[in-house]
C-alpha positions in Angstrom: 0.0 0.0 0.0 1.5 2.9 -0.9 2.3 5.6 1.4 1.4 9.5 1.5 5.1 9.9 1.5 5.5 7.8 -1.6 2.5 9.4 -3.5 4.1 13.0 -3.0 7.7 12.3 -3.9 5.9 10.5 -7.0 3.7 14.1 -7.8 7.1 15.8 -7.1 8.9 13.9 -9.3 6.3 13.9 -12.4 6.1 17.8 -12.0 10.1 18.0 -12.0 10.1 16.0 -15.1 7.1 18.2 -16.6 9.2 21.6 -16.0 12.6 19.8 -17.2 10.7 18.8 -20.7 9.2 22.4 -21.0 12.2 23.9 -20.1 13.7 21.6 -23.0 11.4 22.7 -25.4 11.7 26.3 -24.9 15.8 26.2 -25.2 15.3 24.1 -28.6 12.8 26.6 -29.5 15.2 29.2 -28.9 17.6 27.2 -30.8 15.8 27.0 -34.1 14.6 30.9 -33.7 18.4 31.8 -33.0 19.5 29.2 -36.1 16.7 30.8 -38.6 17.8 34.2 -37.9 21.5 34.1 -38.4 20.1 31.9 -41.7 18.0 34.8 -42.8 21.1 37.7 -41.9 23.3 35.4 -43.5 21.4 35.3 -47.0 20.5 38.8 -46.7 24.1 39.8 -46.3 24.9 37.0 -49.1 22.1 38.6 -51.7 23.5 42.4 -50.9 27.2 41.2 -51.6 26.2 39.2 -54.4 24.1 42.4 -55.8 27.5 44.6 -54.6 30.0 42.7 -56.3 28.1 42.3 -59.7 27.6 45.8 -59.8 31.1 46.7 -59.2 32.6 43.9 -61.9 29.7 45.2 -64.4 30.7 48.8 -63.5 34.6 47.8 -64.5 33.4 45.9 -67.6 31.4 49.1 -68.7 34.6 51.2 -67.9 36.6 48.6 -70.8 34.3 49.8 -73.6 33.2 53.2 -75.6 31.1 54.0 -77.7 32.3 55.1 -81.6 29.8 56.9 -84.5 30.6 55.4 -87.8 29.4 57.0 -90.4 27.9 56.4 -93.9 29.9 58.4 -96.3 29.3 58.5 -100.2 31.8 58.0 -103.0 33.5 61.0 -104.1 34.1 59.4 -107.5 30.0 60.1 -107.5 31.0 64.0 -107.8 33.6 64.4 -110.5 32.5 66.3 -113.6 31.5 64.4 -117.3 33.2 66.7 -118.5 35.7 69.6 -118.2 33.9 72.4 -116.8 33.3 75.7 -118.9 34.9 77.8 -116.1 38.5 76.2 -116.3 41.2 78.2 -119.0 42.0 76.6 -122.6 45.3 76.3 -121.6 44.5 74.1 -118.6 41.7 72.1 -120.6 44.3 69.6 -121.9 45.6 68.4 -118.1 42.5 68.9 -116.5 41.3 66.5 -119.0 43.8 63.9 -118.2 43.5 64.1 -114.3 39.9 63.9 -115.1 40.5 60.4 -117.3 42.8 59.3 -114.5 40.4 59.5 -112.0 37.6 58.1 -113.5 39.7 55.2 -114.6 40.8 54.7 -111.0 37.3 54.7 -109.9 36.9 51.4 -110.7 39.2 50.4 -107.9 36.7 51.3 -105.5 36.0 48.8 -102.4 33.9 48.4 -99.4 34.2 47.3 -95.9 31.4 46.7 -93.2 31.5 48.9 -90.7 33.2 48.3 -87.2 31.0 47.6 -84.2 30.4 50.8 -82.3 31.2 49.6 -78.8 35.0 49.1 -78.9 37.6 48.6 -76.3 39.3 51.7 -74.8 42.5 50.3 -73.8 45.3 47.8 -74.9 47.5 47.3 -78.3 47.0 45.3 -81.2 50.1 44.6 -83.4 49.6 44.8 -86.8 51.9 43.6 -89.9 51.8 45.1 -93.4 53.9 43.2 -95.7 54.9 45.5 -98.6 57.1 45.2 -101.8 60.0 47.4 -100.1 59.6 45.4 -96.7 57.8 44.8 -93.7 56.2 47.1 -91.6 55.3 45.8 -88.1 52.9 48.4 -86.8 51.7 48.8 -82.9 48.5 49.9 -83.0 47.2 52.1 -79.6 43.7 52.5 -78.5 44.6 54.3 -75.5 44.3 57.7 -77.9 42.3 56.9 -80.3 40.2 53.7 -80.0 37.0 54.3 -82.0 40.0 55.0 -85.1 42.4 51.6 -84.0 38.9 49.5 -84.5 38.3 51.1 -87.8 41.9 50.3 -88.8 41.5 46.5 -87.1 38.8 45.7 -88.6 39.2 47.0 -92.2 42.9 44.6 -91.7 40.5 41.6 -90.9 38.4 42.2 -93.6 41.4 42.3 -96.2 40.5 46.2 -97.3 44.4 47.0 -97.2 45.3 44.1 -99.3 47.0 44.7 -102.6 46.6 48.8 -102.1 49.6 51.3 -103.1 51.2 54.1 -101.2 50.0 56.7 -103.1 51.3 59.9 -101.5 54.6 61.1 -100.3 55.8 64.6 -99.1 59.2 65.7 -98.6 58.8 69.4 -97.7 61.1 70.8 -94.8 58.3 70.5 -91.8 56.4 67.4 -93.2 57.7 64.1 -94.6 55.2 61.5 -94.6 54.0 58.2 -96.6 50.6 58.0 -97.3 48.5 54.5 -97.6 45.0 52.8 -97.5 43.5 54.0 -100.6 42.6 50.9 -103.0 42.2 53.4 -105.9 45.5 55.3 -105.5 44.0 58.6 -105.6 43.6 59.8 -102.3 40.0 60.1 -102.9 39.1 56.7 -102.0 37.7 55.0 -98.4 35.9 51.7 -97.2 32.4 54.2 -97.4 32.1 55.3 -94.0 34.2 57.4 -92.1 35.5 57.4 -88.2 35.3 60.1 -85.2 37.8 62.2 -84.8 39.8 61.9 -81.5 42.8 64.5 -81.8 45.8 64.1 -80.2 46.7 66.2 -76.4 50.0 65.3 -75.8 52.1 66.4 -79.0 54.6 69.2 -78.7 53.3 72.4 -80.0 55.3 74.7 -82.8 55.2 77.7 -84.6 52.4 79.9 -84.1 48.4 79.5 -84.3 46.3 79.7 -87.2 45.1 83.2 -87.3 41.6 82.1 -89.0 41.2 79.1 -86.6 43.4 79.4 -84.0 44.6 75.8 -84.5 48.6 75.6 -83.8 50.7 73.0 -85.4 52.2 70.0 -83.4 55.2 67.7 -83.9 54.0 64.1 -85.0 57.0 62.0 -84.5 59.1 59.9 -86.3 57.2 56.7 -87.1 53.8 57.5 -85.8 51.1 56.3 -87.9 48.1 58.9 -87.7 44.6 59.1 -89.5 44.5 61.2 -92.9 41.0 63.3 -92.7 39.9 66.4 -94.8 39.4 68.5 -91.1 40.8 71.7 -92.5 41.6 73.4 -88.9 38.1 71.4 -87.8 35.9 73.2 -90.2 35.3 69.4 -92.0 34.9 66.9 -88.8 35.0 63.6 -88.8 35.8 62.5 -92.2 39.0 60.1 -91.5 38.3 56.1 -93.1 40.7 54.0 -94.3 43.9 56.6 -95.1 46.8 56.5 -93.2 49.8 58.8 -93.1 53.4 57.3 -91.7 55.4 59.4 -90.9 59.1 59.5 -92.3 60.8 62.0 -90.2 59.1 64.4 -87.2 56.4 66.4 -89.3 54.2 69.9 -88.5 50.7 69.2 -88.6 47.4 70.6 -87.2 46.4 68.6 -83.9 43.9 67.2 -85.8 44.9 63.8 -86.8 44.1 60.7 -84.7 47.1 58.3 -83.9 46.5 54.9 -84.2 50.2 53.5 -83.5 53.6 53.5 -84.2 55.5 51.7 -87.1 58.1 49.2 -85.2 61.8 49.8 -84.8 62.5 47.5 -87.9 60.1 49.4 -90.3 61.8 52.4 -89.8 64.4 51.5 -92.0 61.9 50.3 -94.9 60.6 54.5 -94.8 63.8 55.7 -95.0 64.4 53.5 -98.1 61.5 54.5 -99.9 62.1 58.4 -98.7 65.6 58.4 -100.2 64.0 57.4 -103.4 62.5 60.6 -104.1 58.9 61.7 -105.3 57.5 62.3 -108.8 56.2 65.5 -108.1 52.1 66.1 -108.2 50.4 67.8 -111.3 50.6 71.7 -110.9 49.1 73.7 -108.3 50.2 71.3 -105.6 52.1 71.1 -102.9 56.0 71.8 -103.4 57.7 68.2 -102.6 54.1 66.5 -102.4 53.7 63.3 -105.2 53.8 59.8 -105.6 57.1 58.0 -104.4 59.6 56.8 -107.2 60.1 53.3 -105.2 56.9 52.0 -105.7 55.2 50.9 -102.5 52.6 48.3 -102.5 51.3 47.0 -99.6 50.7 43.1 -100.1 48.8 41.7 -96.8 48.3 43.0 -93.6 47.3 41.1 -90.4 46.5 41.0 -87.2 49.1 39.2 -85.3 
């Protein structure tokens, strides 16, 4: 028979276990609360890092690129005369006549190149290689300056425009002594039929004094640099460079209005020098003194992206 004594220690010892199982239950509820919580903070934190680091690497992938407006330009062959105008002197008929022949011939020469994509990289080199007949030029091409005009150039190499194209020009004046390439017609009057922004240079010494009708002052292009021919005329014409390069033989005066793309190579130098010593056959009158086509032929066979 069991006791009063017994039957309390018994109640005593089922309401201790009741409070030691409640008191159980509220610690492990405590547990999971405390556990979902720091679960919760730590995806939050997670999803804002996540959302902080993307923006920051798509921030520095934007910062690569810019933007470039290529334009559509027209052929100028379009806009020659059928004839010898009415205006121009008898005595000039006869060679205005023949420049006139020559340039219609030429016109069949023409080509065309798609344009380059307008989001280009700002920064970095390319190198470039234009085998000629008088020797290789290895060319570093520079986007750091002029990047929109180094994607033009890149892009017209890919597509083969430069292939099998003459170096038309050369000038040998005192201040400016340059080579002139990337016209498949030879005429200078030729592109790929669009043209490229200009992005003039900043950092080019500057010489002589200002243009009193423009203000634009002359700057030293150096020895080797390879720069984008344009019609700008002291900026009154912008935007009109293509496909045209000028290389230049020996430090030349221009208006800082030319976008470099690069620099000819160390062991290209020597292949201008060649071709300079060679001489001109000067221009038809009325042109610049020591401006015409070079005597040692250049042509320029293939050039590549290496």
């Amino acid at each position: 028979m069991t006791t009063n004594e017994e039957r309390r220690e018994a109640a005593k010892r089922k309401l201790e276990e009741r409070l030691e199982t409640e008191r159980l239950a509220r610690r492990k509820r405590k547990i999971v609360i405390a556990s979902v919580s720091t679960a919760v903070v730590v995806a939050v934190v997670a999803g804002v890092t996540a959302v902080v680091v993307k923006k920051i690497m798509d921030d520095r992938e934007a910062a690569r690129w810019t933007s470039c407006a290529f334009e559509d330009s027209p052929s100028r062959f379009d806009q020659l005369p059928d004839q010898v105008p009415d205006n121009v002197p008898a005595d000039q008929r006869p060679q205005y006549q023949a420049e006139l022949d020559e340039l219609k011939a030429a016109a069949k020469n023409e080509r065309k190149s798609p344009k380059p994509d307008d989001k280009v990289l700002k920064s970095g080199t390319e190198q470039a290689t234009f085998t000629t007949t008088q020797g290789v030029l290895p060319i570093t091409l520079e986007r750091d300056g002029a990047p929109c005009n180094v994607a033009a150039v890149t892009s017209l190499i890919e597509n083969k425009f430069y292939d099998d194209t003459t170096c038309h020009r050369m000038t040998t004046s005192d201040k400016l002594k340059i080579l002139q390439c990337g016209d498949p017609t030879g005429t200078g009057m030729s592109g790929p039929g669009w043209t490229s922004p200009d992005e003039p240079p900043t950092d080019l010494k500057k010489v002589g004094q200002p243009d009193p009708m423009s203000g634009s002052q002359p700057v030293v292009y150096p020895r080797g640099t390879v720069a984008i021919a344009n019609s700008s005329q002291g900026g009154q014409n912008p935007n009109t460079g293509s496909s045209q390069l000028f290389i230049v033989i020996n430090d030349s005066e221009l208006g800082p209005d030319y976008s470099i793309v690069g620099k000819v190579d160390e062991p290209g130098l020597a292949v201008l020098d060649k071709v300079y010593e060679g001489g001109i056959t000067p221009g038809p009158a009325g042109s610049q003194p020591g401006d015409g086509k070079p005597k040692t032929p250049v042509t320029i066979e293939t050039a590549v992206i290496d």
